[in-house]
C-alpha positions, 0 to 999 in steps of 0.5 A: 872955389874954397874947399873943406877937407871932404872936398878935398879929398873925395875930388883927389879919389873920384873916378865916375861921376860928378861933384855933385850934392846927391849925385852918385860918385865912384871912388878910388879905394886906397887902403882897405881893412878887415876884422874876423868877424866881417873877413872871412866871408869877404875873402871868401867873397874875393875868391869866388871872384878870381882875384889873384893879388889885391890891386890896393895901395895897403890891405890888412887882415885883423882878427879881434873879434872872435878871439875866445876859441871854444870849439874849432870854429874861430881858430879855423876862421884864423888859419883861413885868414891868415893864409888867404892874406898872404896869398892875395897880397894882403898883411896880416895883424895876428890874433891879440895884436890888437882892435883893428881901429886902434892899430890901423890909427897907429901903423897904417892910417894915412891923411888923405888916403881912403880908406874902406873897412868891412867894420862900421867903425872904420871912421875911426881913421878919420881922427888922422884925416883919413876919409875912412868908410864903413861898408859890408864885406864884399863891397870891400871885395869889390875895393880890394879887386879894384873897383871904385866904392860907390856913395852919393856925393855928400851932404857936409855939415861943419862942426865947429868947435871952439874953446877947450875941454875942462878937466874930467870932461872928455873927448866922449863927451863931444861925441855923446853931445854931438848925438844929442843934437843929431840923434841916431837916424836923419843922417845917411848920405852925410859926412861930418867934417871938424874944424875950429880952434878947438880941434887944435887942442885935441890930440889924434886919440881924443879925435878917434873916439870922436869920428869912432863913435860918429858911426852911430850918427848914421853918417857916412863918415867923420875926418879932422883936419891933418895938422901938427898934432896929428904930425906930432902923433904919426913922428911918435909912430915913427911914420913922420913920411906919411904926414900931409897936410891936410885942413879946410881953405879960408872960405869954405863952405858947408851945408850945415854948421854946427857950434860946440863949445868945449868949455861948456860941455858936461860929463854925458852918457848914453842911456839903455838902450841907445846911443842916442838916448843921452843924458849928463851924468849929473842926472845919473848921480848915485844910480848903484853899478855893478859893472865897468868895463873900460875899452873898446875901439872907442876909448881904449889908446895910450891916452885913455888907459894912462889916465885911469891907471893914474886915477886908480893908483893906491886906490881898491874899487868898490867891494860891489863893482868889477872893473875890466880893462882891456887896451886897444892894441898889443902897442898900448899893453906893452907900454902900460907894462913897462911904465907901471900903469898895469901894476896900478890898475891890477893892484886897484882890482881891475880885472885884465882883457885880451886886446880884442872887441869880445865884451863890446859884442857880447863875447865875454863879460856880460853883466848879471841880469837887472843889473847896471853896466857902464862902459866906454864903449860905441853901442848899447843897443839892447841885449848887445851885452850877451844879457837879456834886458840889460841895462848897458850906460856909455860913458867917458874913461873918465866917468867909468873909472870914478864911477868904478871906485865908488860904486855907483854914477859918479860925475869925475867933476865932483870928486876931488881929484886933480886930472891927470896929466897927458903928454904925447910919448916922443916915442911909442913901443913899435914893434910889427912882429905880429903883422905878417907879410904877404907874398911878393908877386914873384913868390909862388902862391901856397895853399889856403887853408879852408876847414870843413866849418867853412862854408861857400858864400851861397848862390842867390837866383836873379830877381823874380818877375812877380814878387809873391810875397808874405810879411813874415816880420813887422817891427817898428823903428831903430832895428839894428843888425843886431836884431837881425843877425845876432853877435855875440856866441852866435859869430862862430858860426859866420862862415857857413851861412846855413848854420848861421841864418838859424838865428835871423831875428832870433830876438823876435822868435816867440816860445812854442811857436815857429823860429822866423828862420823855420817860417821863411824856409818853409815858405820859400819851399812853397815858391813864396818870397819873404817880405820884412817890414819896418819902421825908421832907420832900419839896419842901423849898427854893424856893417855885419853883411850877415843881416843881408846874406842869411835873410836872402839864404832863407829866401827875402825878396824885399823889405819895406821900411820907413827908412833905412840906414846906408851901410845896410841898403847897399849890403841888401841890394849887394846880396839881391834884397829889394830895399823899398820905403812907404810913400805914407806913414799911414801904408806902413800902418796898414800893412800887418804880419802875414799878410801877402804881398804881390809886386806884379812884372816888379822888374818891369816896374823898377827899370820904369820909375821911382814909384812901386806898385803894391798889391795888398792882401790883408788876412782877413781877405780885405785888398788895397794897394799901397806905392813905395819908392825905391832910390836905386841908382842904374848900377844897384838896379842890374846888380839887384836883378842879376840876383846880387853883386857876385852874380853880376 
């Protein structure tokens, strides 16, 4: 049999099951990593299991998130992390050491290996042909206990990409293009594989910003091939040993293919509030931008900020733009420093951020209201800013930089500018002082420091046998976490759950009227259960398993969606919420906000079929009965009934 790259790997990793289009496979976790924001409530998670030492090959700790320390919350979070890492086996990359992607890519990330992060954009690895996946955080847990991860063996769509970009036109360009033709939902259960001459001329950060940014496909991941480029990369790492390699056999075969031609694309952009919502930036031309913020694990490498350095040399930005610029990692600052570049962006006006994920989760450089903001980041969902109606553009380092010169959307392509040159560094500044060690397994274990802002990840009870249940929320298609759990100045409060779930649907909350967060408690007093309903692609976004632990907190039995993304079902199911999905649109239309809902011997009923019964109540006192589905596999099942995965 000819094999693609996804076969290749997964086949090396599976553990329980068959190769097998849509069958569930276990597989073999071999690194995992986690960011602060996402962490802390895993490790809390891998204590309550009673792991002593983690049984990965590589685990890394990163604090990028909540870098800003106002109040003691975070820097507690810090210290907890910091000392449960080196007690269970785990390194430790300090706070400003960098964005967990963009270090991971540079020390860590192995071709071929596996790869589970408690962060959605953990695909990012894949630019090394890593099968890199994002998950919630305890099913990280669970990887670091060792435990195979569990996936329905994929669907592979080729891309194959022939010709080379033209100057100005970037590696975010393919993805935005590749979006245009995928959209944001219809994906789950997929993995993107790359490959083509074209992938040859792309270096390793031009084909991370890709597989970052194919997070918002809704795919399970994305991976290149592992070839010279990606050698010439890791020997500029000096992690030359690690290099394998790693491309798809003559022949091989996928389930879908399609073609990009790199010499053809465009300047693009994803318009508000979607990254899907895409437009060239042609169509944009001399729309007024108050704001650029250049950064973010998706555009933030050596390659990215050399080039905007260049661009911005002897120049001053536009007397009624901002520009802020934030390097991927402590790595790329220091070089940036030493070669010159930062003089440059300073002296042009850009304003300098810590090497962290503030501004692209709301922490920190939010725009004025009614105001335009582009920057190079992965989202723009609405609001994700920290503003309200914001009006948040993505686009290439490119884009953002001429843009930020003149002052408004500006095509790269149009200004008579000759591209800057890149080479590959022969060496990049490494220096791992901030990556702390673990314990060996002969040292003794010291205190984990957990302060009184930290929480105990809450008991759930086992699943109901009749689910009595009202709709406290109906909302339409493409929720995201963001919806659900809200980032941003909320984060601080991740580690205790009762003071988190205040904010559950916090963007759906009306003036005078109960918070959903109050509604839901108070019908849980009353032994009722919470029902939510939605359209498409419901969960889409962060891995944040926060959106399932606080609704089951206040008491969420179930939701029923049109559809839902991945990382979300299997965070629901971990934390003992029912994911079902509406046969007919025409049952999802009937069913309104506070009406009941009555699941009769529901356990009965999923141990027997695929199919749900549901016992409608409408609020004028009308009855119907509406069938749902539900996809879950015999372990999701005992794990959902047990009350979730910790209860298991």
């Amino acid at each position: 049999m000819n094999r693609n790259v996804v076969q290749k790997i997964l086949d090396e990793h599976i553990v329980e099951g068959k190769a097998k289009r849509g069958e569930k496979v276990g597989i073999k976790i071999d690194q995992t990593l986690t960011q602060d924001a996402t962490g802390t409530m895993a490790y809390l998670e891998l204590e309550a299991m009673g792991i002593d030492r983690v049984k990965t090959e590589l685990s890394v700790s990163y604090v990028d998130h909540n870098m800003s320390q106002f109040g003691e919350e975070n820097a507690n979070d810090h210290l907890y992390l910091q000392t449960v890492a080196y007690n269970k086996g785990i390194k430790f990359s300090r706070p400003g050491n960098g964005i967990c992607h963009q270090v991971h890519l540079e020390r860590f990330g192995i071709p071929g290996k596996t790869m589970l992060g408690s962060d959605s954009h953990t695909p990012t690895g894949g630019g090394l042909g890593m099968m890199a996946i994002g998950a919630g955080g305890l099913d990280v847990a669970v990887a670091m206990a060792g435990d195979p991860f569990n996936m329905p063996y994929p669907e592979i769509i080729g891309i194959e990409l022939i010709g080379q970009l033209s100057p100005w036109v970037a590696a975010k360009d393919v993805i935005l293009k590749l979006l245009s033709i995928l959209s944001t939902k219809g994906n789950v259960g997929c993995i993107v594989e790359y490959f083509g001459e074209g992938v040859h001329s792309l270096s390793v950060p031009q084909r991370a910003t890709i597989t970052n940014m194919g997070a918002e496909l809704g795919v399970t991941t994305s991976l290149f091939p592992s070839d010279d480029k990606t050698r010439e990369f890791l020997k500029a790492q000096r992690r030359e040993i690690d290099w394998v390699e790693l491309k798809a056999d003559n022949g091989a075969e996928y389930d879908r293919i399609i073609q990009i031609d790199l010499s053809e694309l465009k300047p693009m952009a994803a318009c508000p509030s979607s990254p899907g919502n895409i437009k060239t930036v042609e169509e944009l031309e001399g729309m007024p931008v108050q704001q650029v913020v250049i950064g973010s694990c998706t555009n933030s490498s050596l390659k990215d900020l050399m080039m905007v350095a260049e661009v911005l040399k002897g120049k001053t930005i536009h007397k009624n733009t901002s520009l802020m610029i934030l390097p991927g990692s402590r790595q790329v600052l220091k070089m940036l420093a030493e070669n010159g570049a930062l003089a440059n962006m300073v002296s042009a006006g850009a304003r300098i951020l810590e090497s962290g994920c503030g501004a692209c989760i709301g922490q920190g450089a939010s725009p004025a209201e009614g105001t335009v903001t582009v920057r190079t980041f992965n989202r723009n969902f609405a609001k994700r800013t920290g503003t309200k109606g914001d009006k948040a553009y993505l686009t290439s380092p490119e884009t953002a930089v001429i843009t930020a010169l003149n002052g408004c959307m500006s095509s790269p392509e149009k200004q008579n500018e000759t591209y800057p040159p890149w080479e590959m560094p022969k060496e990049f500044a490494v220096d791992d002082s901030m990556i702390l060690e673990p314990r060996s397994e002969n040292e003794k274990s010291t205190e984990i420091i957990r302060k009184q802002t930290i929480g105990d990840p809450p008991v759930n009870t086992e699943y109901p046998e009749i689910l009595n249940g009202e709709v406290l929320l109906k909302v339409e298609d493409k929720i995201t976490t963001d919806h659900i759990m809200p980032a941003g100045a909320y984060l601080k409060y991740r580690s205790n759950i009762a003071s988190y779930s205040r904010f559950v649907f916090e963007c759906f909350n009306e003036e005078d009227k109960p918070t959903f967060a109050e509604s839901a408690e108070a019908l849980r007093d009353r032994g009722k259960h919470g029902i939510v309903v939605a359209g498409e692609s419901y969960g889409q976004g962060s891995s944040r398993e926060h959106a399932a632990i606080c609704p089951m907190y206040l008491g969420i039995k179930a939701v029923i969606v049109r559809s839902i993304e991945r990382i979300h079902a299997a965070n629901l199911i971990n934390f003992g919420i029912l994911p079902l999905e509406f046969v007919s649109e025409e049952d999802y239309n009937k069913i309104g906000q506070g009406d009941t809902i009555i699941i009769p011997d529901i356990r009965n009923q999923l141990k027997c079929g695929k199919k749900i019964e549901v016992e409608l109540t409408k609020s004028s006192g009308d009855k119907d009965t509406i069938v749902c589905n539900h996809s879950l596999t015999p372990f999701e099942l005992k794990t959902l009934l047990a009350g979730g995965r910790l209860n298991l």
